[in-house]
N, C-alpha and C positions, 0 to 999 in steps of 0.2 A: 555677570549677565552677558549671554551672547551676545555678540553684534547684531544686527539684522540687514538685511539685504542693502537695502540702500546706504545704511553707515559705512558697510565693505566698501559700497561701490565707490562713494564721496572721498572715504582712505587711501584707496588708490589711485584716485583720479589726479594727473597731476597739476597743481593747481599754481597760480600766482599771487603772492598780498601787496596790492601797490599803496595802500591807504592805515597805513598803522603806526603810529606813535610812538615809537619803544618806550617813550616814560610811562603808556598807557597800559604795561606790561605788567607794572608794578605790584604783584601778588603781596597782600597784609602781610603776608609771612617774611618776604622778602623784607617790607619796610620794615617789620621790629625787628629784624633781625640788623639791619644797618642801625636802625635808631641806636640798640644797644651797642653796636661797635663805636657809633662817634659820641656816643652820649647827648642824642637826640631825644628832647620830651615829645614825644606824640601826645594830640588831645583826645588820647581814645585809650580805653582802658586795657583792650585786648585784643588778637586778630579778630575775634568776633563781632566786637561791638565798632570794630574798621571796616569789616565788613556789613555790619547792620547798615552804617551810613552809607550805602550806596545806592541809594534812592532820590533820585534828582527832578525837580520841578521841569528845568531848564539846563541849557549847555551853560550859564553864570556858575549854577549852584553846584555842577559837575567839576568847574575848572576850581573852582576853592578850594575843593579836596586834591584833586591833581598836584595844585599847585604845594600844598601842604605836605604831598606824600615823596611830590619831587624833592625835599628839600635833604631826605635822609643820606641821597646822591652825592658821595662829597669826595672819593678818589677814582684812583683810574678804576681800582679794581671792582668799586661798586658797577660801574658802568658795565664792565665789562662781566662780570656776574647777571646783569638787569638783561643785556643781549643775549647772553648763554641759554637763558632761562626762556624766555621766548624761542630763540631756534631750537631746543628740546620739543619745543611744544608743534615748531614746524615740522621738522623730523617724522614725528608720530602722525600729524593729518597729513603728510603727501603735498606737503609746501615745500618749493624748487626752486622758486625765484623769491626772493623778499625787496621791496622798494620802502625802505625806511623812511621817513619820518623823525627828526630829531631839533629841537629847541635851544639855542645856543643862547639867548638872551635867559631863560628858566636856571638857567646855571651861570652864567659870567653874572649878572646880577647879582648872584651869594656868593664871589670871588672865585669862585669855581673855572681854572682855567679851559678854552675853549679844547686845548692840546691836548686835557686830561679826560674829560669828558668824551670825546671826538676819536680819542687814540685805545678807549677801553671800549666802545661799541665797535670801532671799523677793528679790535683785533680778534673778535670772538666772531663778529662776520669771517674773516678769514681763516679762520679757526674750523668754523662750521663748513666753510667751501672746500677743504680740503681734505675734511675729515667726510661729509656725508656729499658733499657736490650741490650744496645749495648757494646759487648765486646771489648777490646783492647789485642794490644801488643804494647808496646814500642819498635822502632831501632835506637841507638845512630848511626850516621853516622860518618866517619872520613872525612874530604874535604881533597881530594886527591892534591890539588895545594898545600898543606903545604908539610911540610916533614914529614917523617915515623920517627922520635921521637917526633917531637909534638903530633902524633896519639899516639904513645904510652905512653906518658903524661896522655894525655888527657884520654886514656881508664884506665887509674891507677886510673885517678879522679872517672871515672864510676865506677869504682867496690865499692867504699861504698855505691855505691847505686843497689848492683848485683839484691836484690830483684825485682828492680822496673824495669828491663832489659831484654828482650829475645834476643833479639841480636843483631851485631854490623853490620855494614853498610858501604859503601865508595858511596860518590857522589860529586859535585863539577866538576871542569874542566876536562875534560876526556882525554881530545886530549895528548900525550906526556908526560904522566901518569898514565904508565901500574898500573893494579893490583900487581906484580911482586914486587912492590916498596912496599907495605904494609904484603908481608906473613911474616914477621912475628911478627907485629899487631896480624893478624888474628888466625896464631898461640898461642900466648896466648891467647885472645881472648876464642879461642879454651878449652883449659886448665881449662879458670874458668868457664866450660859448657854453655858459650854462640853460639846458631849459628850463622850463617851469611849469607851476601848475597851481592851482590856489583853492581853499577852498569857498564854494559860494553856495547858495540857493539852497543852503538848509536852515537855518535860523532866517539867513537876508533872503529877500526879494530875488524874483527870476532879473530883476533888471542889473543884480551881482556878477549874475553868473556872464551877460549881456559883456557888462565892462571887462572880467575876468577875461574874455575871447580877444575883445577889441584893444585894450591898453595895455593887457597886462601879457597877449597873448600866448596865451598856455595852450602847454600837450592835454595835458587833463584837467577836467571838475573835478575836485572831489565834494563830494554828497550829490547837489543837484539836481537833489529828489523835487525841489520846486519848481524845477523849469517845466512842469504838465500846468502850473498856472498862465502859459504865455503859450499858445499853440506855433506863432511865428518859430519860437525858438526852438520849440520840439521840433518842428522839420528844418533847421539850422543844423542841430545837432545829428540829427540822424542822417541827415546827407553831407555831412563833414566826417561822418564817424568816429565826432569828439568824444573820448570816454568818460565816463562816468564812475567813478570809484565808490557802489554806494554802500553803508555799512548798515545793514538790517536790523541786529540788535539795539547796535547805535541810537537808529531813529527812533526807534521805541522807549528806549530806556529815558532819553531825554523830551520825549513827549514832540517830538517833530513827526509820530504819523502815533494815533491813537495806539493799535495794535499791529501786530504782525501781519493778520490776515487781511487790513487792508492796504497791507504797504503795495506801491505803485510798480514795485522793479517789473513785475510782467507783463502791463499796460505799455512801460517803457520798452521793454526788449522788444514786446509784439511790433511797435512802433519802430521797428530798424534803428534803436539805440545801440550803441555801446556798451553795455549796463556790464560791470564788473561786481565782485562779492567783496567782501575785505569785513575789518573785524574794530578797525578804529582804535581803541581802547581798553580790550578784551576784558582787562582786568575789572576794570569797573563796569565793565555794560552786558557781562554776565557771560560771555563766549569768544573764542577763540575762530578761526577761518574756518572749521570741521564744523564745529556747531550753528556758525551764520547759514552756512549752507543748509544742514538741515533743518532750523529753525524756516528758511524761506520754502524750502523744498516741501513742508508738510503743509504749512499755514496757506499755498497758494496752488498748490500740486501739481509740483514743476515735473514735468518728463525727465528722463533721463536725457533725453536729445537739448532739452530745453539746461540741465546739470551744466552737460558736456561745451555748450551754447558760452554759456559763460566761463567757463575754464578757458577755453581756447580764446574769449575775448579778453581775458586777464595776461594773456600773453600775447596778444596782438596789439592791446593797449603798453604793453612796457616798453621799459626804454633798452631792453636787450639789443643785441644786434640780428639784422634781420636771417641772419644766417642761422642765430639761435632761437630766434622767434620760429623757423621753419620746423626745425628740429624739435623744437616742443610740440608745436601743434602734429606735425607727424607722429608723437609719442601719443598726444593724447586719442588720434582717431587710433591707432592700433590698440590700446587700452579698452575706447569703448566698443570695437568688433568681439575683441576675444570676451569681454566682460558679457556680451549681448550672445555668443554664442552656441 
């Protein structure tokens, strides 16, 4: 089937994913395909019927399966297969920077060393930045349903590897689970010059995303789609030009905004937000960073101007350096002259 105009346009536009998961990458095929290498029973009869499950109440009824699909993850090579396989997918939509996402307690928990897990995603990253020139950053996440010494275990583990780290994370069950319970994680964190960022105000309360700035004080939100319940903190936000990583499909799939067409991201930009695109979980929330975009770009009928808006705040939001930050965004205005030509 041809492309059509705006598919072109969004493929070439060059873009950044700061909000993604790698475990969330995890295409049915992939898992049975590890299951049979370690001799893993999956509770599903086929890719099909692992794909039928993918219809979720809530972000609980979403992480069951995650957590069950994380489990086939069991050497370096699966790791580094589960990265390849998502940067293939960046490759093809005109994805140039990626800010990962990665869960170290999801795997030392099944004995799964941090070394081996951590050394198969950061090598297919390097893999991919030399071969096609897509940059990274690594963010270890804490899952916030454990307790705040497990996270701070667990981030003690991360520091022999501070090199290969830009900064530390919170994701997992939100509800009943302020940020509040992690400062001071984050705090050290802090210390051994890691940033951060967490997510808040998609399942929790705007007054998450509130502590998220104050205790925890992060570069980014991610989701955040509920700080339009709290008008103080939408003009916070937008005169901080704290970013917002929000993932479209995401919201949808997990029942945090009805449908597409009324998700909020254009209310927010309108509002001198930060508002970025990202894909969360691809795997299970029905799309990857090409199709978040056009899923939001048809449902709300985003301009090109308004496209390009977002692209260029995906890289104004990273943690690149600001030298490459320029560099992009110079890329992408000469992209949208000649594209508009």
């Amino acid at each position: 089937m041809q492309e059509t105009r705006i598919e072109k346009f969004l493929r070439g536009l060059p873009k950044a994913e700061l909000h993604l998961h790698i475990e969330g990458t995890l295409e049915p095929e992939l898992a049975f395909e590890l299951a049979l290498k370690h001799g893993v029973r999956l509770p599903y009869a086929s890719v099909d019927e692992l794909r039928h499950a993918y219809q979720f109440a809530n972000l609980q009824d979403f992480l069951d399966i995650y957590y069950t699909g994380a489990d086939v993850l069991r050497d370096e090579e699966d790791f580094h297969a589960l990265t390849e396989a998502y940067l293939r997918k960046c490759r093809e939509q005109g994805v140039v920077h990626v800010e990962i996402f990665f869960d170290p307690q999801s795997h030392t928990a099944r004995g799964v060393a941090l070394a081996t897990a951590l050394g198969g995603i950061r090598r297919a990253l390097l893999e991919a930045e030399r071969r096609d020139g897509i940059t990274f950053r690594i963010i270890v996440c804490f899952l916030r349903h454990l307790s705040a010494d497990d996270a701070m275990r667990t981030l003690e583990e991360v520091l022999a590897f501070r090199d290969w780290v830009t900064a530390v994370g919170l994701d997992s069950s939100e509800a009943g689970h302020p940020p509040s319970k992690f400062a001071a994680v984050f705090d050290r964190a802090r210390r051994e010059g890691l940033l951060a960022v967490a997510h808040a105000g998609e399942e929790g309360p705007p007054a998450y995303i509130w502590e998220a700035l104050d205790l925890l004080h992060v570069q980014r939100i991610d989701h955040g789609v509920r700080c339009e319940e709290d008008p103080p903190l939408v003009l916070r936000l937008a005169r901080e030009r704290m970013p917002l990583t929000v993932c479209p499909l995401s919201n949808v799939k997990l029942n945090v905004i009805d449908r597409i067409e009324a998700h909020n991201l254009k209310r927010l930009l309108d509002q001198g937000l930060c508002v970025t695109v990202n894909s969360d979980d691809p795997s299970y929330f029905g799309g990857y960073l090409l199709e978040n975009y056009l899923a939001i770009q048809a449902a709300l009928d985003l301009t090109d101007a308004d496209l390009v808006g977002l692209a260029r705040n995906s890289f104004e939001a990273s943690f690149l350096t600001p030298a490459d930050k320029a560099r992009w965004l110079a890329a992408i205005d000469t992209y949208a002259l000649s594209a508009n030509a």
